[in-house]
LOBA-203760 format. One line per 5 residues: their letters; for each residue x, y, z of C-alpha. Coordinates in Angstrom, 3 decimals, decimal comma. Each point is the difference from the previous one (the first is absolute). Layout:
BEGIN
a = X/Y/Z  ... .
//
This chain:
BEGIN
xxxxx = -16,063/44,942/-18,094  4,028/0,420/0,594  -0,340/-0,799/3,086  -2,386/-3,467/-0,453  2,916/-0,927/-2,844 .
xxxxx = 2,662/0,890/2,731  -1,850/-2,151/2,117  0,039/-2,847/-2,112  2,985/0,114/-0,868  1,605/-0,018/3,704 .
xxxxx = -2,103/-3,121/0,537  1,502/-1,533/-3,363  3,257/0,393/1,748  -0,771/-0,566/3,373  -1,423/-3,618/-1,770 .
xxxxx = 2,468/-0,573/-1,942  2,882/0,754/3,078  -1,640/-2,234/2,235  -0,564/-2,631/-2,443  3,963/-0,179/-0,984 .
xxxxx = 0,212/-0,474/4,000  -2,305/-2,672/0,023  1,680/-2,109/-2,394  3,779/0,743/1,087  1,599/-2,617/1,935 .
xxxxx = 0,977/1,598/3,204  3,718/0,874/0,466  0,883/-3,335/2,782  -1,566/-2,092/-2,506  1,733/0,602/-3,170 .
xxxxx = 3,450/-0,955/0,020  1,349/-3,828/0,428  3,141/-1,999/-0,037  0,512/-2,213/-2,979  3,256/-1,835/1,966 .
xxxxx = -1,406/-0,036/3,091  -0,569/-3,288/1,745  -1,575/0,972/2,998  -3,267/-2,142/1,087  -3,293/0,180/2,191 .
xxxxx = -1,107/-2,759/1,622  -3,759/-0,595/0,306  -0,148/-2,847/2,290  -3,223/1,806/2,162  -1,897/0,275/-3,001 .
xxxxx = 0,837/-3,530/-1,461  -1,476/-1,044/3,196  -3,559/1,499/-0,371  0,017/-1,078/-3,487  0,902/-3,475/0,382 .
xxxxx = -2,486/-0,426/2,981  -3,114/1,932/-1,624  -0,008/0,169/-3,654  -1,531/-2,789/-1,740  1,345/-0,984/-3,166 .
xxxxx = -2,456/-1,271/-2,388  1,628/-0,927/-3,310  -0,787/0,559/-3,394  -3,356/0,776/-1,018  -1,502/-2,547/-2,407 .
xxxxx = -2,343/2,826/-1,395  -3,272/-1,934/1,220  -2,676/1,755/1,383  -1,120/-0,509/3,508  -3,555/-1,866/0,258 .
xxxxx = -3,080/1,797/0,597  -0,356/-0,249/3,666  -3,280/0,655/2,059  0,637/2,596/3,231  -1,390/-1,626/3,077 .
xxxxx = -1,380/1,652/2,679  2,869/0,716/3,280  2,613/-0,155/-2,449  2,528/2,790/-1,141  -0,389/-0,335/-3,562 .
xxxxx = -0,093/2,686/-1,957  -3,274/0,650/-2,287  2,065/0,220/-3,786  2,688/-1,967/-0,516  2,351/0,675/-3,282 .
xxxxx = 0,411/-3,607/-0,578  2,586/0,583/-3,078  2,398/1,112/2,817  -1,341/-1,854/3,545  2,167/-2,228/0,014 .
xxxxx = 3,259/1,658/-1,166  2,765/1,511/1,832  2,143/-0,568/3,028  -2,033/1,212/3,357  1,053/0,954/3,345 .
xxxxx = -1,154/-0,441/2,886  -1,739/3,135/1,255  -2,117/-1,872/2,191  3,046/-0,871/2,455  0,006/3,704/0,196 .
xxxxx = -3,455/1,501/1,088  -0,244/-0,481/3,362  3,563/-0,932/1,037  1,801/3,426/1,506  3,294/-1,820/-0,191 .
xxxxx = 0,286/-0,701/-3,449  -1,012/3,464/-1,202  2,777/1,496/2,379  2,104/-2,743/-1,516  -0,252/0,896/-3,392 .
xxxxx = -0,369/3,836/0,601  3,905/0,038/1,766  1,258/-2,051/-3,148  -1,510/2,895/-2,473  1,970/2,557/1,899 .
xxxxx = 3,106/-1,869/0,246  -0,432/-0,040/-3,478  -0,874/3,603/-0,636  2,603/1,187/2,354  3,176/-2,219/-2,204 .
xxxxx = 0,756/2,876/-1,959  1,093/1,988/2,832  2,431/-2,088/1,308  1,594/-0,596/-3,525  -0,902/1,937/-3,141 .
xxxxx = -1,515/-1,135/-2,465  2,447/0,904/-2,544  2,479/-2,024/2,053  -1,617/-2,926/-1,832  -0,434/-1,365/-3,799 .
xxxxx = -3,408/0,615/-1,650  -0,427/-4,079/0,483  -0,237/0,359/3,575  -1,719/2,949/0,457  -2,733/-1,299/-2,518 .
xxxxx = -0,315/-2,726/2,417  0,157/2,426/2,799  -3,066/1,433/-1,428  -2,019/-2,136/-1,001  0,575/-1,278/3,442 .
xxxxx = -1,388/2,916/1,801  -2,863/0,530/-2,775  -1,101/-3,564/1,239  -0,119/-0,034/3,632  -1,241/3,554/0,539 .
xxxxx = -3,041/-0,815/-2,299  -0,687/-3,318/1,865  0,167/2,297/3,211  -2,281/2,943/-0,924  -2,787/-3,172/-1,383 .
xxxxx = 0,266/-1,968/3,141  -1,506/3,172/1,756  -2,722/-0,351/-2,862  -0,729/-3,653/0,513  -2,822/-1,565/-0,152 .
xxxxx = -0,690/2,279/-3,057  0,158/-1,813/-3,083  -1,077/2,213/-2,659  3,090/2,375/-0,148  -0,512/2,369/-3,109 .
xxxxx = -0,798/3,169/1,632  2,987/-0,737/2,772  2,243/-0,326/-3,008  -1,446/1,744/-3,214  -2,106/2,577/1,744 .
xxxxx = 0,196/3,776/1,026  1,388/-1,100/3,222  2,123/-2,787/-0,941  2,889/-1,315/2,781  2,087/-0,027/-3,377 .
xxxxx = 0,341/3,779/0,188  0,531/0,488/3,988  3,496/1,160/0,768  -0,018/-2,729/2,446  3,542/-0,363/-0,066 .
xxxxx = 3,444/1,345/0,990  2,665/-0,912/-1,888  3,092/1,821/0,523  -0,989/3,135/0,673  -2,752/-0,044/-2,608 .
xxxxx = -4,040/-0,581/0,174  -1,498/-2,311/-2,495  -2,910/-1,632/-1,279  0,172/-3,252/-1,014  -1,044/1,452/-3,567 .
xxxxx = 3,428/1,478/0,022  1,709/-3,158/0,522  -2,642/-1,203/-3,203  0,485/3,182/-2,144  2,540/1,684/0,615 .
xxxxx = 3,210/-1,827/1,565  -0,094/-3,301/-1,875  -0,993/0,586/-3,550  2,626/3,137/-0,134  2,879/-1,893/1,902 .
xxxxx = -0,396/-3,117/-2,058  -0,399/1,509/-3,077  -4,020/-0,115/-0,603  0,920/-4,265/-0,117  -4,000/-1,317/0,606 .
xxxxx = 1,391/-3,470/1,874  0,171/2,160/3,244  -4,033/-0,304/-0,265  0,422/-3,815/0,991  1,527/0,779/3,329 .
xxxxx = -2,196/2,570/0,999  -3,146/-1,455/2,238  -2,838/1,186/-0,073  -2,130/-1,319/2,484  -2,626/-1,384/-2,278 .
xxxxx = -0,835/-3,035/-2,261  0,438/1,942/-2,921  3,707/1,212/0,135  3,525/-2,250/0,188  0,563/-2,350/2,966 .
xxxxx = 1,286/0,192/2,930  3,052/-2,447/0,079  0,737/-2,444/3,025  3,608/1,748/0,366  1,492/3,764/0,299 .
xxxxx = 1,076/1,138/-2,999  3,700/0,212/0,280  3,103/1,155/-2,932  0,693/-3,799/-0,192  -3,519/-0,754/-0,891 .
xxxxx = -1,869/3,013/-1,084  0,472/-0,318/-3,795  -0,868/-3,174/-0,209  -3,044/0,640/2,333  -1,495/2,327/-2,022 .
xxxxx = 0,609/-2,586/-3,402  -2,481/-2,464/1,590  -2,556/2,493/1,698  -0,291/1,267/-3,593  -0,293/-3,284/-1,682 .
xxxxx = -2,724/-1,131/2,607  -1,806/3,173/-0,571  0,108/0,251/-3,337  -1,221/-3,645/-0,257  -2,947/0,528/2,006 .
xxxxx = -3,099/1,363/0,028  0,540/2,873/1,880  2,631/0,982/-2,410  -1,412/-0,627/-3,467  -2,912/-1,752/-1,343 .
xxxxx = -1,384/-0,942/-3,451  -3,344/1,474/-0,435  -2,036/-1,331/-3,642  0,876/3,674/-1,843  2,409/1,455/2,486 .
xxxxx = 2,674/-0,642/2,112  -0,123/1,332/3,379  3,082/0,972/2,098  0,554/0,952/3,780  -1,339/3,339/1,028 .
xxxxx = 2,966/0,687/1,978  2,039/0,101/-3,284  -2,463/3,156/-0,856  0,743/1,559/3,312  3,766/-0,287/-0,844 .
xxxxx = 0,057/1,038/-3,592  2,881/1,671/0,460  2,134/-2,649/-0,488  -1,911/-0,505/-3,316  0,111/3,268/-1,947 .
xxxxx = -1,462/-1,535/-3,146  -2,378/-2,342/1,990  -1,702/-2,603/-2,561  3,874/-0,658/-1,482  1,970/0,336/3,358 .
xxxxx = -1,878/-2,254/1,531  -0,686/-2,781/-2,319  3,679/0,034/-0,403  0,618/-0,557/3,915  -2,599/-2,411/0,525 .
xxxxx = 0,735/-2,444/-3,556  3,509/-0,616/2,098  -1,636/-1,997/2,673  -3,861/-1,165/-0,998  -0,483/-3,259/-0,823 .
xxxxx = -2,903/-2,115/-1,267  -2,432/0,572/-1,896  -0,173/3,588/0,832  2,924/0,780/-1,437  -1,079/-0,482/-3,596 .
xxxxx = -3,037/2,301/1,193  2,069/2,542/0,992  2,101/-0,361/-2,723  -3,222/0,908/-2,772  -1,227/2,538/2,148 .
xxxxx = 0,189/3,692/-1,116  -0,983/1,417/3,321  0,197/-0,741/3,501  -3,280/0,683/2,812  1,507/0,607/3,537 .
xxxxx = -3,199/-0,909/1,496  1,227/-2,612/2,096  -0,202/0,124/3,606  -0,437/-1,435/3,435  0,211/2,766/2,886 .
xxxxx = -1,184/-3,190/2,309  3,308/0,038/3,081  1,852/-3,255/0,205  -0,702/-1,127/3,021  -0,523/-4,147/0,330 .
xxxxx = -3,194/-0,884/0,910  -1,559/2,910/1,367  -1,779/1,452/-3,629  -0,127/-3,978/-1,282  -1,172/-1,825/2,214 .
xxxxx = -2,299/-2,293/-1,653  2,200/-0,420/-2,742  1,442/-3,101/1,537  1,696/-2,766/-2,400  0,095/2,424/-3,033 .
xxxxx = 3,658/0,829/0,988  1,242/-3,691/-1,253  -0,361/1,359/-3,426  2,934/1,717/0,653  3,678/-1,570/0,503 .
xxxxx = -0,239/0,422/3,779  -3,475/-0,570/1,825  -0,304/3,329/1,950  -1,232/-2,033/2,673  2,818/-2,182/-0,094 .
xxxxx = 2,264/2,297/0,144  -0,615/2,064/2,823  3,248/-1,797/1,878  2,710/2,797/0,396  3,397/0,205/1,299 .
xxxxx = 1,907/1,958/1,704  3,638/0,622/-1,388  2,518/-2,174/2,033  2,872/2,424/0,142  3,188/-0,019/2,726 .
xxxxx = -1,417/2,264/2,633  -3,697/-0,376/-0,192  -0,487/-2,927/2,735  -1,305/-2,238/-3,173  1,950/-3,181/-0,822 .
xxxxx = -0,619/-2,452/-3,511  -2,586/-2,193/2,092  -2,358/3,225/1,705  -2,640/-1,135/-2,673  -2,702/2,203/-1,413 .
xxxxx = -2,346/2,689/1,106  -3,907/-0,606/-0,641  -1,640/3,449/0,214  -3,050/0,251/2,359  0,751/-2,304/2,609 .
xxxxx = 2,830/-3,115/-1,450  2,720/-1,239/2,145  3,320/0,889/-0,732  2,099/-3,485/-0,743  -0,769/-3,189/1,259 .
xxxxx = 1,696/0,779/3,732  -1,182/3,694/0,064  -3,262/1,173/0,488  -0,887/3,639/-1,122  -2,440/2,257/-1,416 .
xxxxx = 0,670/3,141/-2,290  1,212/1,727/3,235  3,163/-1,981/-1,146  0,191/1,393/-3,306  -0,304/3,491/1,944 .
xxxxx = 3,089/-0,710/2,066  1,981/-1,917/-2,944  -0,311/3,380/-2,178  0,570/2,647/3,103  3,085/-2,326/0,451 .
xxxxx = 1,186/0,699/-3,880  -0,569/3,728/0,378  3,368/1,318/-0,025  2,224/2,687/0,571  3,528/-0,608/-0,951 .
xxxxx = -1,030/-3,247/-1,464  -1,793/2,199/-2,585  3,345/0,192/-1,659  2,678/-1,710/-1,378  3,626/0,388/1,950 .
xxxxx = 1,606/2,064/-2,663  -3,457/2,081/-0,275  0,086/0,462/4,078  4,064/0,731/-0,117  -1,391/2,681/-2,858 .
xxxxx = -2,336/1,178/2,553  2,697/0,412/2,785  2,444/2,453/-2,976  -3,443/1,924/-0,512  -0,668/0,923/3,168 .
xxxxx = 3,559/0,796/0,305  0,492/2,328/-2,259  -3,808/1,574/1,150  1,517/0,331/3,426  3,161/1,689/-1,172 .
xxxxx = -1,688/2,528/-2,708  -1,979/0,748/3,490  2,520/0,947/1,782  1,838/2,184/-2,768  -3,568/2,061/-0,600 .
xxxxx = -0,146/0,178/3,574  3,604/0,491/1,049  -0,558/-2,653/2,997  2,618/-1,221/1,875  0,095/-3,497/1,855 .
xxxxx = 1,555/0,156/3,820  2,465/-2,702/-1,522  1,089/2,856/-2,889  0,429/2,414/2,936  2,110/-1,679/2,544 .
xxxxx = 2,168/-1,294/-3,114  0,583/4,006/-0,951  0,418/0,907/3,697  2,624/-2,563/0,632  1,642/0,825/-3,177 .
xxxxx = 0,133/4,030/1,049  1,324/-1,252/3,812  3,034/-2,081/-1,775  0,978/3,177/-2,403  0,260/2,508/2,801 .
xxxxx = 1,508/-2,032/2,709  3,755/-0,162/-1,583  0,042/3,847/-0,077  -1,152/0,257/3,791  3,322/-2,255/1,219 .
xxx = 2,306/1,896/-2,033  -1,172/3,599/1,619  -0,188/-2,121/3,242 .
//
């Protein structure tokens, strides 16, 4: 019996130990720079979001029509047609059998992942390193699903025992996480348990915020996030009016922390930005269902094909709008008139034919090294490695060849004066 109580009790504190480490930022990751002015640029991973996400506009919270599958097509047997027709998509399709792009878009996650060890993190202000995150929580998702595609029902990949979400599939700094770390752990302790880092986070599916047409950037990131949550929020993957309840987004279940009195939290955070008619539903009701949800991915026209002219109810036709650009930026071999980029087969501007092998190119071209940084971040860079080389050599006592002629010239001039005088 003493022993089955001693038992339980190690494994109380074995629990409870590893739990505290499970929810502790890890040591790079905790400090930041309130003066510091130092930026990242993201001009690779503007480029892969300007050419392949789609941008849909707001929803207009009409369902999609009931649509008959016919036989050859790719249409899936249940769509949700609350949600169908929401959300901005991207365009996995480009991806699945095209080597090039997912080599592409693999080296841009691990120029990402591999930032911090050129500059710490706490070099930077908690703007830019939100950015910085959100950033890298982005494209590594989008990476891990394009090895997934054409799956299109991705609840066990992301809510199941196996979920990508809780692979250490990255190295950041010295450190293995998850992308449930990023979620969990990092962001709502860094930025003070604030829920409007939810609206930046993508997650791969209809039912969670969109994926925006630009990198996420200190400049922009703030304001980002104000309109993801507005167009969430005011859709019907967000919230919806039911006749005796009002329903709410799963994913605000799954991320309860950042609601510790749910019904009240979150009818507080969502009466600042719905609009409509719902709002004076949410407004009378006591309590809030998080039974919406949509684990459908958003890709363009692979799960909807059939759909077809259901889009227009929305501000921009997802049709219409499948036109991207890539950014025309000094150094990138684009000029104002290169034109746009029509994904599966479009020319490239009026003069220059293409196909998406372009787009590859474009985006290898705006991969960069230095150009990753500012020139006061890379001078930075240059006083780190500095002072890494010369803490080297003191641990090590190392000399340079330089450092030894200097001291054996120095000896030669010191003795020579006493050799004349016995001469």
């Amino acid at each position: 019996m003493k022993i089955l109580k001693f038992a339980l009790f190690f494994y109380m504190i074995s629990w409870t130990v590893s739990g505290f480490a499970n929810t502790a930022v890890p040591e790079p990751f905790r400090g930041h720079d309130p003066d510091s002015t130092f930026k990242i640029q993201y001009g690779d991973v503007d480029a892969i979001l300007r050419t392949m996400v789609v941008d849909i506009g707001r929803s207009s919270r009409k369902k999609a029509p009931e649509v008959r599958a016919q036989t050859g097509t790719r249409m899936r047997n249940k769509v949700q047609r609350e949600t169908a027709t929401e959300g901005n998509r991207f365009y996995f399709e480009e991806f699945e059998d095209n080597e090039d792009f997912r080599v592409m878009l693999h080296q841009v996650r691990l120029n990402l992942e591999g930032i911090p060890s050129q500059v710490p993190l706490e070099d930077f202000n908690r703007t830019e390193q939100l950015a910085y995150w959100l950033n890298l929580h982005n494209i590594t998702l989008i990476d891990e699903l394009v090895k997934l595609y054409p799956e299109n029902d991705l609840k066990k990949e992301l809510n199941g025992r196996k979920s990508i979400l809780d692979q250490k599939l990255l190295n950041v700094a010295g450190v293995e996480l998850s992308l449930n770390d990023i979620r969990h752990t990092i962001l709502p302790i860094n930025y003070d348990n604030d829920p409007m880092v939810l609206y930046g986070l993508y997650q791969g599916v209809i039912g969670g915020p969109n994926i925006r047409k630009r990198a996420f950037t200190s400049e922009n990131v703030r304001r980002y996030l104000q309109d993801n949550a507005e167009e969430f929020i005011n859709s019907n993957r967000g919230t919806y009016a039911q006749d005796r309840s009002f329903e709410v987004s799963e994913m605000y279940e799954r991320n309860d922390r950042y609601f510790p009195n749910f019904d009240v939290d979150l009818k507080n955070h969502l009466l600042r930005f719905i609009e409509g008619p719902e709002r004076g539903a949410l407004q009378a009701a006591n309590t809030l269902d998080p039974d919406i949800t949509d684990w459908t991915i958003t890709d363009v026209y692979g799960s909807y094909q059939q759909i077809g002219g259901s889009f227009s109810d929305n501000k921009a036709a997802m049709m219409d709008s499948i036109v991207a650009v890539a950014p025309a930026e000094e150094g990138n071999g684009l000029g104002a008139g290169s034109g746009g980029l029509k994904p599966g087969g479009g020319q490239l501007g009026a003069t220059q034919g293409g196909n998406m092998s372009v787009a590859s190119s474009l985006v290898m071209a705006k991969t960069p090294g230095p150009g990753r940084f500012s020139p006061d971040v890379l001078m930075h860079i240059n006083q780190l490695k500095m002072k890494e080389e010369e803490t080297r050599r003191l641990k090590e006592g190392f000399v340079t060849v330089e450092e030894l002629g200097e001291v054996e010239q120095e000896d030669a001039s010191e003795t020579e004066p006493e050799e004349d005088s016995d001469g």
